[in-house]
C-alpha positions as CSV (number, residue, x, y, z in Angstrom):
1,X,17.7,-43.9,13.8
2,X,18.4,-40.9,15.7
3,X,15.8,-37.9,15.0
4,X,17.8,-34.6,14.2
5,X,16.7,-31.5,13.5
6,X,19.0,-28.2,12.1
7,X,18.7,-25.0,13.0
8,X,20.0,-22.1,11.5
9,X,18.5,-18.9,11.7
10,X,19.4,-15.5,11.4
11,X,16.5,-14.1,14.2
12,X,17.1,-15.6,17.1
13,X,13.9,-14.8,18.8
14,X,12.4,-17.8,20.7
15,X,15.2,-20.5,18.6
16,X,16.6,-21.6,22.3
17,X,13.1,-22.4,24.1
18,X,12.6,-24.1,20.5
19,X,15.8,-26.1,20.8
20,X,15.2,-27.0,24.6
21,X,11.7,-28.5,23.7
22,X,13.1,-30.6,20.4
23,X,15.6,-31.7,23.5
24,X,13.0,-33.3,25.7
25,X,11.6,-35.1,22.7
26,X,14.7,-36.9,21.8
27,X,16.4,-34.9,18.7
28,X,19.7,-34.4,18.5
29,X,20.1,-30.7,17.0
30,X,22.5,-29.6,14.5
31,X,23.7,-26.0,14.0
32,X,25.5,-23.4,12.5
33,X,28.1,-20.4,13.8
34,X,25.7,-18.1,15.8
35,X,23.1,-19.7,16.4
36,X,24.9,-22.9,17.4
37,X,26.7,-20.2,20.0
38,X,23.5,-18.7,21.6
39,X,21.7,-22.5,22.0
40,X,24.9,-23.8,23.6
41,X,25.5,-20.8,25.7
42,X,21.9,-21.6,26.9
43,X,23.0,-24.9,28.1
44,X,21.5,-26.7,25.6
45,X,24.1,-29.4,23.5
46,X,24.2,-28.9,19.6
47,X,26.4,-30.9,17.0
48,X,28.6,-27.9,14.4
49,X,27.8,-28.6,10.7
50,X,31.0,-28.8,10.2
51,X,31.6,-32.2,12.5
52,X,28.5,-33.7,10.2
53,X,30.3,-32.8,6.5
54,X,34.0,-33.0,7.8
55,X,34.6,-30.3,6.2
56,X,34.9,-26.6,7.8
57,X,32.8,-23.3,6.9
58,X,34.7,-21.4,4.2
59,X,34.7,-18.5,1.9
60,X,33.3,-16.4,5.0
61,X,30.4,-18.4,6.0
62,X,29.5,-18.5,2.0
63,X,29.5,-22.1,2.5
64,X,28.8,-24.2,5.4
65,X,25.7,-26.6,4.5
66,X,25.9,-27.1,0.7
67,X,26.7,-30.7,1.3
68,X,25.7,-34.1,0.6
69,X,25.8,-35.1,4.4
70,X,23.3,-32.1,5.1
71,X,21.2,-32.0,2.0
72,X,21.0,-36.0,1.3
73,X,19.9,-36.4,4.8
74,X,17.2,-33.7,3.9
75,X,16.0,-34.8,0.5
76,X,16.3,-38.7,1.0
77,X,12.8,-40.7,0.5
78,X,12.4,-42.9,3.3
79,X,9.9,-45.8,1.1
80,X,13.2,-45.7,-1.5
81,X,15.2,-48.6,0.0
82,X,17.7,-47.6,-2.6
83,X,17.8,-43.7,-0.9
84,X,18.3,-45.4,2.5
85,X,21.1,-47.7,1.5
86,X,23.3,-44.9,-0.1
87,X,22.8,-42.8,3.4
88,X,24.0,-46.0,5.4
89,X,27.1,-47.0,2.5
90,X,28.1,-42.8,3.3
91,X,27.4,-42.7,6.7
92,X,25.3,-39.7,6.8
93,X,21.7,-39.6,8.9
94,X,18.8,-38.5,8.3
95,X,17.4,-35.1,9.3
96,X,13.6,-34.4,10.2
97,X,13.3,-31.2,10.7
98,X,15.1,-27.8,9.5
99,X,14.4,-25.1,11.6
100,X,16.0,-22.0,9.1
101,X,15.2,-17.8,8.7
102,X,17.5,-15.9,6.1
103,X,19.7,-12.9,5.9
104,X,18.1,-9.9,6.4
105,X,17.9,-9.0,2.7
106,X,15.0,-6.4,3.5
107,X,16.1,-4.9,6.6
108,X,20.0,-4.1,4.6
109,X,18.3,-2.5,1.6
110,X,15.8,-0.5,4.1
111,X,18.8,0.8,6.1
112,X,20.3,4.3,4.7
113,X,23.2,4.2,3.2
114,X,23.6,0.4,2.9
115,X,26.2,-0.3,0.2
116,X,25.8,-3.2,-3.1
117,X,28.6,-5.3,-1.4
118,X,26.7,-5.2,2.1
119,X,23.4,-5.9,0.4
120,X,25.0,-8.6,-1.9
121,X,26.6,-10.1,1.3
122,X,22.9,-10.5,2.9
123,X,21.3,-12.8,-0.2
124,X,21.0,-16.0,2.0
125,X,22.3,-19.2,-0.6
126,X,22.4,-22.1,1.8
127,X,19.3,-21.2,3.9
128,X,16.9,-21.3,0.9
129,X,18.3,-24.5,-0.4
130,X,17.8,-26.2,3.4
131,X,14.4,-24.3,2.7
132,X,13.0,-25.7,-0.5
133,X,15.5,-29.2,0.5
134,X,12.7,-29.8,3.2
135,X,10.0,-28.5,1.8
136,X,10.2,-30.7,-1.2
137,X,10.4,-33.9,0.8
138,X,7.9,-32.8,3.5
139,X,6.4,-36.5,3.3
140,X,9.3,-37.1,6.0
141,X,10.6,-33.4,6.6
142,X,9.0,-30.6,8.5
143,X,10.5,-27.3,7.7
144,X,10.2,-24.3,10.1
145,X,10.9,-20.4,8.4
146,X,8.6,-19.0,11.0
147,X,9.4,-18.5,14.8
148,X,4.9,-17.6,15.1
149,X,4.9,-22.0,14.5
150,X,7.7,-23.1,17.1
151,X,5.3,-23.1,20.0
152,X,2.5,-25.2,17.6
153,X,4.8,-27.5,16.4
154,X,6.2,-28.1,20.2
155,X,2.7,-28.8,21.3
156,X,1.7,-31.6,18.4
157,X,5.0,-33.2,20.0
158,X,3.9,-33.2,23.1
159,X,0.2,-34.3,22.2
160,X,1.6,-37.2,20.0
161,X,5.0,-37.7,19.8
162,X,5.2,-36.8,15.9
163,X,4.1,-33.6,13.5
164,X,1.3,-34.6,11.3
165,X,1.8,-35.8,7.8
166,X,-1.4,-32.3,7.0
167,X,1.0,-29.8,9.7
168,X,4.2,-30.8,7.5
169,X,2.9,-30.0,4.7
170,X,1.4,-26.8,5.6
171,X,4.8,-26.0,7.1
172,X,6.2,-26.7,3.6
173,X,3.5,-24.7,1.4
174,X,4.5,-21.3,4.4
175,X,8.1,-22.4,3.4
176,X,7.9,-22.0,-0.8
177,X,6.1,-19.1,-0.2
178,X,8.7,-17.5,2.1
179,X,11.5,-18.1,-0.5
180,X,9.4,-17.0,-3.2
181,X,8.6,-13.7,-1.7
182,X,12.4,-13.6,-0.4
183,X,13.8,-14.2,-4.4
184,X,10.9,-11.7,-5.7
185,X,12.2,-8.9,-3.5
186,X,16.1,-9.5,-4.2
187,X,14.7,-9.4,-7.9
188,X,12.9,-5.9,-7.5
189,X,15.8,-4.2,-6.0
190,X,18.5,-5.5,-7.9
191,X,16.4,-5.0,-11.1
192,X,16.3,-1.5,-10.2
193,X,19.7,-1.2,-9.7
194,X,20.0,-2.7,-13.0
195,X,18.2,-0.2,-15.1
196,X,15.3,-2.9,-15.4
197,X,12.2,-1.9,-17.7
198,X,9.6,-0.4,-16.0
199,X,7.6,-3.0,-17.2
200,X,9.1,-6.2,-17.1
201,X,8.6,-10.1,-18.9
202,X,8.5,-11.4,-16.3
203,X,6.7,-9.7,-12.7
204,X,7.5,-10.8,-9.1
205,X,5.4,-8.4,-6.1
206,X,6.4,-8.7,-2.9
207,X,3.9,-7.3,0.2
208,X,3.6,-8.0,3.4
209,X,0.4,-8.2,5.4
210,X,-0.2,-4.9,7.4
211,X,-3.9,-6.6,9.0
212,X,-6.8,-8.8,8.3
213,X,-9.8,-6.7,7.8
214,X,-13.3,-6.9,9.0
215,X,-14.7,-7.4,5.4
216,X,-13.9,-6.4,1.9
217,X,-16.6,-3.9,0.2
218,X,-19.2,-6.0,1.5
219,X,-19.7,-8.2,4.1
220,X,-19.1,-11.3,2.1
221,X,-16.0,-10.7,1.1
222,X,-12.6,-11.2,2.7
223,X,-9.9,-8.8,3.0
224,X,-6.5,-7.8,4.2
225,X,-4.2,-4.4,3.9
226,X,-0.9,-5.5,2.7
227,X,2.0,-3.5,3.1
228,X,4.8,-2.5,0.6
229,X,8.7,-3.1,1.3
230,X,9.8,0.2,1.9
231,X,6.7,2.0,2.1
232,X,7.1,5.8,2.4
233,X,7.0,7.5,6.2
234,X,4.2,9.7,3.8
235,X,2.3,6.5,2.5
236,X,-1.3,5.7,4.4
237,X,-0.4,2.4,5.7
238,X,2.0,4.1,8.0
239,X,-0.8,6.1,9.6
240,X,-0.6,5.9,13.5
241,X,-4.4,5.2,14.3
242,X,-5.4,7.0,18.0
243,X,-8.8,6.6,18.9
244,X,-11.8,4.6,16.9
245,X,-12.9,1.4,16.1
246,X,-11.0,-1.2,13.3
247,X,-10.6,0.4,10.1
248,X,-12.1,-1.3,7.0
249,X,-11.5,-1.8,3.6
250,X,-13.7,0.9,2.3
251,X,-12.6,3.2,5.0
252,X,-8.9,2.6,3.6
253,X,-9.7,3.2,-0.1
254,X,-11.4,6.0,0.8
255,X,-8.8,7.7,3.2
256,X,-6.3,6.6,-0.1
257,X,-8.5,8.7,-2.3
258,X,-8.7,11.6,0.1
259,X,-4.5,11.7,0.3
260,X,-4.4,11.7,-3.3
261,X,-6.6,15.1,-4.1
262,X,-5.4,16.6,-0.4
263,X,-1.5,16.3,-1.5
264,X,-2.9,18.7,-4.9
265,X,-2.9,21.3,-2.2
266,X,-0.2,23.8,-0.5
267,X,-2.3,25.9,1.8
268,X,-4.7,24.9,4.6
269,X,-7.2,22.3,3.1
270,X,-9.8,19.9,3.6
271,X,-10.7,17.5,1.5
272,X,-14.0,15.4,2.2
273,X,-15.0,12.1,0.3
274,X,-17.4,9.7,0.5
275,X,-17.2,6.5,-1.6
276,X,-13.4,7.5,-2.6
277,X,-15.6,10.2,-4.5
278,X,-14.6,13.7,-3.1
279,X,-17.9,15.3,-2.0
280,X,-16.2,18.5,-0.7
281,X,-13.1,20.6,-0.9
282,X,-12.1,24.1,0.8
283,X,-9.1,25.9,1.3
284,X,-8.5,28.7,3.6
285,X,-6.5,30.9,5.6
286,X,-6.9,28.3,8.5
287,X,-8.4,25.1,8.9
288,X,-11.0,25.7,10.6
289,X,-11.9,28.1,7.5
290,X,-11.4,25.4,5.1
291,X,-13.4,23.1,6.9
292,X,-16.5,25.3,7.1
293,X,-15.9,25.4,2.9
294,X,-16.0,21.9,2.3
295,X,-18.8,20.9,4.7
296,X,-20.6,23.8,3.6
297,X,-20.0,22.3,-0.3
298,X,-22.0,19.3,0.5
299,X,-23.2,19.2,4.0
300,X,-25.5,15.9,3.5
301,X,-22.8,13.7,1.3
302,X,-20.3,14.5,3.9
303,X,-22.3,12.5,6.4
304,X,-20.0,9.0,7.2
305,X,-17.9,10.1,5.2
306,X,-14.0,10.7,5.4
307,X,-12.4,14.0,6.1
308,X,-8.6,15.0,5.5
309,X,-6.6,17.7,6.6
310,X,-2.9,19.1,5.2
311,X,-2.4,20.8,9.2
312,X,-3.3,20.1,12.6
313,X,-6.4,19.9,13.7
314,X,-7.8,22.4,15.9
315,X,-9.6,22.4,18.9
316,X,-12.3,25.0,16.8
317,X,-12.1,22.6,13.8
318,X,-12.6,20.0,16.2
319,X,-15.8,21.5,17.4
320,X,-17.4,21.4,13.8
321,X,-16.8,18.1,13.1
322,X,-18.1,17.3,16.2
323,X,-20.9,18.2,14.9
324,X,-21.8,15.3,12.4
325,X,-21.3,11.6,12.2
326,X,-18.0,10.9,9.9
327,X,-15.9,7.8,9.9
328,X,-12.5,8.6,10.2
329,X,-10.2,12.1,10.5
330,X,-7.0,11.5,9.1
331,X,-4.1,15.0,9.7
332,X,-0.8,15.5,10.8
333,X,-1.2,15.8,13.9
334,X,-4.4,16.9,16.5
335,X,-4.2,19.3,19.5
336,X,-5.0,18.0,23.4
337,X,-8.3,19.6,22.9
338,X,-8.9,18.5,19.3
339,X,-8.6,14.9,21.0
340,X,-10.9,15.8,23.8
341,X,-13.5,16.1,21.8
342,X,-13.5,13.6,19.4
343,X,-12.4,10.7,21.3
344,X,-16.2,11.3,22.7
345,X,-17.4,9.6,19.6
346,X,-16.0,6.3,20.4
347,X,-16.5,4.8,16.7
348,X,-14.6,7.6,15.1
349,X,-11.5,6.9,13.8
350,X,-8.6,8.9,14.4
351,X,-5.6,8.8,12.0
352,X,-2.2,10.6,12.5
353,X,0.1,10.8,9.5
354,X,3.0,13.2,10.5
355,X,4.2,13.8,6.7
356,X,0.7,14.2,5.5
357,X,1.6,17.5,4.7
358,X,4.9,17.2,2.7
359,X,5.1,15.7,-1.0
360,X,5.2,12.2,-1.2
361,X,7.1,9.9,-3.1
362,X,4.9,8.3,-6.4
363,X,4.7,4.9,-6.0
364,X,5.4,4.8,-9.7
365,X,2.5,2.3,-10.6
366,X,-0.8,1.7,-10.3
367,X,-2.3,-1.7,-11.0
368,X,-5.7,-2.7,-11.6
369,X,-6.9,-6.3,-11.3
370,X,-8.7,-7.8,-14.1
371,X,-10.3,-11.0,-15.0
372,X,-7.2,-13.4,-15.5
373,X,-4.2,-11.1,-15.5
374,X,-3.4,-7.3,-14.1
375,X,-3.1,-4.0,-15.7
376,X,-0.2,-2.0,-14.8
377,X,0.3,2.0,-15.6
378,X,2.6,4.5,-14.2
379,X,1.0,6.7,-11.9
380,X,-1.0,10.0,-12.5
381,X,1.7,12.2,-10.9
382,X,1.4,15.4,-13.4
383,X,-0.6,18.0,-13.1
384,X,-0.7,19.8,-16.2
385,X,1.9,20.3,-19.0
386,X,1.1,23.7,-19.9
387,X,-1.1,27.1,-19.4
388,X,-3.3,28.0,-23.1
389,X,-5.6,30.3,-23.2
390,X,-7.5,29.9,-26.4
391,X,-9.8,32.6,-26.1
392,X,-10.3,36.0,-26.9
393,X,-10.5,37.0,-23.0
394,X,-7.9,36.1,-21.3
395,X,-8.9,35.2,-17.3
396,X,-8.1,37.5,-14.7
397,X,-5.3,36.4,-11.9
398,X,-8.5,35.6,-9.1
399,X,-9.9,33.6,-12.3
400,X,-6.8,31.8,-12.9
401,X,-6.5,30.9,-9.5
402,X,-10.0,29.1,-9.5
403,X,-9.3,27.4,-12.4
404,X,-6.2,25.8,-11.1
405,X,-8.2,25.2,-7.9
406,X,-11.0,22.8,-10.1
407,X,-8.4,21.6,-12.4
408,X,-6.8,19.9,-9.0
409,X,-10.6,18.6,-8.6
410,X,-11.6,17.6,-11.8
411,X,-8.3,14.9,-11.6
412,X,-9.7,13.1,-8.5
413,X,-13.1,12.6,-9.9
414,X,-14.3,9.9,-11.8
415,X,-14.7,10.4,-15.8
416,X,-16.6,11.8,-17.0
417,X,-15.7,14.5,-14.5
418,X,-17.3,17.9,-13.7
419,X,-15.6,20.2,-11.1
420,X,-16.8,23.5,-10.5
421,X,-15.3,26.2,-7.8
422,X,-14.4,29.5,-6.5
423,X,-12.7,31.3,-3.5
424,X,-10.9,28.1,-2.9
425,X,-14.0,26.0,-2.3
426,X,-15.7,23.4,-4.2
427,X,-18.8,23.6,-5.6
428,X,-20.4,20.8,-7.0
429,X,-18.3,17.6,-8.5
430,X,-20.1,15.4,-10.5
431,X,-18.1,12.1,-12.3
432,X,-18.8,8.6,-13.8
433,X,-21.2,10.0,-15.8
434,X,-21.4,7.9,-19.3
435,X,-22.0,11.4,-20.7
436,X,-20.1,14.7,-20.0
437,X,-23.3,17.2,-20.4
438,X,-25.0,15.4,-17.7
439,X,-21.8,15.3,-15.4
440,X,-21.9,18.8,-16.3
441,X,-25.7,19.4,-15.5
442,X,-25.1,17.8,-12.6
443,X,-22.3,19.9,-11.1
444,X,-24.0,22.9,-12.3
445,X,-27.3,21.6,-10.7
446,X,-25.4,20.6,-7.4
447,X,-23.5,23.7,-7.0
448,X,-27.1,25.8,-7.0
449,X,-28.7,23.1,-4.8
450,X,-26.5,24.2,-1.9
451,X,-25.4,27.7,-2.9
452,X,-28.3,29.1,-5.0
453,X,-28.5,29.9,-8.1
454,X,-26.0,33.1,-8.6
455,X,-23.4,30.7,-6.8
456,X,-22.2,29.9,-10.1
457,X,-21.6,33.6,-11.6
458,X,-17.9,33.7,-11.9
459,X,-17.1,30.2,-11.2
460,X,-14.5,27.4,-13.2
461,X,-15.6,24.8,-14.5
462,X,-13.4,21.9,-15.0
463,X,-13.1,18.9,-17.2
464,X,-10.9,16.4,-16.9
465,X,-10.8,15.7,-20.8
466,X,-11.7,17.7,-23.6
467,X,-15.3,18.9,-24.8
468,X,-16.7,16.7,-27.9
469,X,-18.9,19.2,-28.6
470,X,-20.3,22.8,-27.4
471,X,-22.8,21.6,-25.0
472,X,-21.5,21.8,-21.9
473,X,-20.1,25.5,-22.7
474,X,-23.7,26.2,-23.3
475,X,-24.9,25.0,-19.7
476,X,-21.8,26.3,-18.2
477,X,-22.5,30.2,-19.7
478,X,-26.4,29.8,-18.4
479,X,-25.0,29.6,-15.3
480,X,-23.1,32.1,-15.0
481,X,-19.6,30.7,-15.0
482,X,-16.8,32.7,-16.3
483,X,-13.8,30.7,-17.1
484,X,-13.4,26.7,-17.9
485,X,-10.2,24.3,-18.1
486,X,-9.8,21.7,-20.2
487,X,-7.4,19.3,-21.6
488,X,-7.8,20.3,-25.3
489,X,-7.1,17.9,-28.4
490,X,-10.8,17.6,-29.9
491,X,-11.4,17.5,-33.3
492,X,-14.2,20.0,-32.4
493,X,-12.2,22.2,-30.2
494,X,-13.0,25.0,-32.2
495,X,-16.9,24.8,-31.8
496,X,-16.1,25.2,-27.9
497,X,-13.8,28.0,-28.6
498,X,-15.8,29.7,-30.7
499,X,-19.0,29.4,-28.3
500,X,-16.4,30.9,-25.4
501,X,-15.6,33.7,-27.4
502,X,-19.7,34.2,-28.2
503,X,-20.8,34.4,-24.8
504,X,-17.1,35.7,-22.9
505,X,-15.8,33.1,-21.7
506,X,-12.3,32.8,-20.8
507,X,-10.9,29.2,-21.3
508,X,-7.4,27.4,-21.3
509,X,-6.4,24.3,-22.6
510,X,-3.6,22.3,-20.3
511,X,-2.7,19.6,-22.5
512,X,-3.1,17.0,-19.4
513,X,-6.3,14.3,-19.2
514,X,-6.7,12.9,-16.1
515,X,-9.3,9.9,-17.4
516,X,-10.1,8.4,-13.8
517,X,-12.4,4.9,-14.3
């Protein structure tokens, strides 16, 4: 019997060198409207569908290999003598290998203004039934989706005349899992379109690999950066890398948490972090300013770590940074002589992210993975709900300002979390503390560490959930700080209200916790 393969695939690239080489092997190839046109316009013969089911495409190219003749020569078992005989009594042959890609359902709902008819039009039907058709009997079947395997599959031809019994099944396992992702997306966007709950029965994620990494957190562990469909121009993992070595995993969770506190932020900023932990923050009239805050915040925990900035940098700024070992600078944009000096530093990675410095879209979600199943939330995208003060003094407009400075702080650190600041520049950040006093003493103890100890009079203070109990007002008044922010909502709120009032201190409530774990 004859050996036949079909092809019928929407990207073209590299399907007539494919064809030629199944040629020269001896199959006879079968094929579909377009792509039947550009093999035989190559020179290369190929048998229409249509002349296998004698019966024409119809209902617009809805329907053109839903057919016993295509699908029985698929799906028959070759040990079943009785599958064999019903091919011979109808007359249809067998096919050994289905060469298929699918509409572009991802590119039509990526492209502006694509309508619901257009992106209806582009759910493949027959392409993923050829699909899962071959994939199911890939004892006999070898099933190509991807154009990466033509070249492998030519070459086992060549070496033995026939693709392994191990390569077809592989081929089939690539295949489910292209149809799977292929369904799970169509099911995302029309489940949007439908009003679907944010939180859904049953859940379907589609990604696609962005690149293998060098290791995971630690050198034993695997990893890979997928992508999402649709990703943002703002999101990271469209970040143009210019200079530097391979980025890591830890390198890209910690450049993640760096976008996520920087974005808090309208005016020139930097924002340093080391261990997705931000170690220092400033803001300033330019960004060289800001930079000299936030190194100046933590000049040792800044070492290897990650630095962010909402403008360009600088060829001043550059000159700074210069200065230490950090492992990547991620901004919008770098000057010629920015670049000249820290493309020196051969290791250092360079990250461009032209809409660094606009709002981003929320991704909506964030998902942890647990033991055995996944925890899904939406995302921490509010700031505050509202202003209180709840104390006799009321702060001034420059201490107002400082406390919405290490509010935006006090939500990118890990609870229990501390943030203190002033004059746009952090102080000293303590979180994942099992206890807020100490993630209080800490901060306190941090700030004075690198400041002195009157760095503190007339500071915020910052918690990113309410006070239990009067402690930490206690620390925070021996230091000298003037004005705290907190979420409010304690059954003791009126022991840290009253102690305020004691000793002066202005302090709002927000109505907001920003737990972080």
């Amino acid at each position: 019997m004859a050996k036949r393969a079909l092809i019928s695939v929407w990207d073209k690239a590299g399907v007539v060198e494919f064809a030629a080489g199944l040629v020269s092997f001896g199959y006879e190839i079968i094929s579909t409207g377009s792509t039947r046109k550009t093999i035989m316009d190559a020179g290369i013969p190929a048998t229409e569908v249509a002349q296998i089911t004698g019966f024409p495409e119809c209902l617009d190219g809805r329907v053109k290999t839903l057919h016993p003749a295509i699908h029985g020569g698929i799906l028959a078992r070759r040990d079943v003598a009785a599958h064999m005989d019903f091919l011979a009594d109808n007359t249809i042959g067998t096919i050994d290998i289905v060469c298929v890609n699918l509409y572009p359902f991802k590119e039509t709902i990526l492209k502006p203004g694509a309508t619901l008819p257009e992106i209806i039009e582009n759910i493949d039907i027959g392409g993923p039934a050829m699909i899962r058709s071959a994939a199911k009997n890939n004892d006999a079947v070898s099933v190509i989706v991807d154009a990466a395997d033509y070249a492998a599959v030519l070459a086992e031809l060549a070496d033995s005349g026939q693709i392994s019994a191990q390569t077809r099944f592989a081929l089939a396992a690539k295949a489910y899992a292209h149809t799977a992702a292929y369904d799970a997306l169509i099911a995302q966007h029309l489940g949007k379109l439908a009003g679907a709950p944010e939180f859904p029965d049953k859940l379907t994620l589609t990604y696609e690999k962005a690149q293998d990494l060098r290791y995971g957190e630690n050198p034993h562990q695997q990893a890979a950066f997928y992508r999402e469909i649709g990703a943002a121009a703002t999101d990271l993992v469209n970040a143009q890398q210019l200079h530097g070595k391979e980025l890591s995993f830890n390198n890209i969770n910690d450049t993640h948490g760096a976008l996520e506190l920087l974005r808090e932020f309208d005016e020139p900023t930097i924002v340093a972090v080391k261990h997705s932990t931000p170690c220092g923050v400033g803001c300033g009239a330019t960004l060289h300013e800001a930079y000299i805050k936030a190194y100046q915040a933590d000049p040792v925990s800044i070492f290897g770590g990650i630095i962010a900035a909402n403008c360009p940098v600088d060829e001043a700024t550059a000159a700074e940074i210069d200065k230490i070992f950090v492992e990547i600078v991620i901004a919008p944009g770098f000057t010629d002589g920015a670049l000249d000096i820290l493309r020196k530093k051969k290791n250092l990675r360079l990250l461009q992210l032209p809409n660094i410095d606009q709002s981003t879209p929320k991704t909506g979600q964030d998902f942890k993975k647990v033991s055995g199943g996944l925890l899904i939330q939406a995302a921490d995208d509010l700031l505050l709900s509202e202003i209180q003060c709840v104390t006799d003094r009321k702060p001034t407009e420059t201490e107002m300002a400082d406390l919405l400075f290490a509010w935006k702080l006090a939500k990118h650190v890990k609870s229990n979390g501390i943030a203190i600041g002033k004059n746009g520049q952090s102080l000293g950040l303590a979180g994942g503390q099992v206890c807020r006093i100490w993630a209080a003493k800490q901060a306190i103890d941090h700030s004075h560490e690198y400041f002195g100890a009157e760095a503190t009079i007339g500071a915020a203070l910052a918690s990113d959930a309410f006070f239990p109990f009067a402690d930490c007002v206690e620390e925070a008044h021996k230091a000298g700080i003037t004005t705290i922010i907190q979420p409010g909502g304690s059954m003791n709120d009126n022991l840290s209200i009253e102690t305020c009032n004691k000793y002066g201190i202005a302090m709002v409530f927000t109505g907001v916790r920003h737990f972080r774990h």
